[in-house]
N, C-alpha and C positions, 0 to 999 in steps of 0.2 A: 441178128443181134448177138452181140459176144457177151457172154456171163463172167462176170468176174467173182465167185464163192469169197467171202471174208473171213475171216479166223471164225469169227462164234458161231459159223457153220460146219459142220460136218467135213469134210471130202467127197464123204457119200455124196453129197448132192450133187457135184458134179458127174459123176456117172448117171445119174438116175433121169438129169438133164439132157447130158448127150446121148442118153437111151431115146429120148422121146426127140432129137434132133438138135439141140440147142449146141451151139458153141460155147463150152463153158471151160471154167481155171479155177480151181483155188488158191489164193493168195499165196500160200505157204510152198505153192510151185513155180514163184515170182519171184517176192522178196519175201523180206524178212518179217517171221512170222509175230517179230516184236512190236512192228512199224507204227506209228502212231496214223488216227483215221484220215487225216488230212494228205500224207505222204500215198496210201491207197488212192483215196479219191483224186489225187493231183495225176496218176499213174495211170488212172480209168481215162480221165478226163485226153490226157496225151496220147493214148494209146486207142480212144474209141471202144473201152470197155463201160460196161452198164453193171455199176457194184450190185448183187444180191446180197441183201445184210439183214441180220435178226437186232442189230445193234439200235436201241431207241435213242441213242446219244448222237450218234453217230451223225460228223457235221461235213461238210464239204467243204475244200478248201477258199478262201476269197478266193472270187474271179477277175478282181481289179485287173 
């Protein structure tokens, strides 16, 4: 499974992930760390990345 870290995490986590094996990214080594959530989620989604997010807002984009 690939980790995709979101802005209102750390960086930290991704190491701490791929310490313990995980394929992980922070956002902010992608795009742009301004992105709105949908633009992320649409990037996970094309890409086969799984978002790790602390964000309770946080929406996915339609999948029509």
């Amino acid at each position: 499974m690939k980790l995709l870290v979101d802005m209102n995490l750390s960086p930290a986590w991704v190491e701490n992930l791929r310490a313990d094996g995980w394929e992980a990214v922070h956002w902010s080594s992608l795009g742009n760390p301004r992105s709105q959530d949908a633009e992320i989620m649409r990037f996970a989604l094309d890409q086969g990345w799984t978002v790790f997010t602390n964000d309770l807002g946080f929406r996915p984009p339609s999948l029509r």
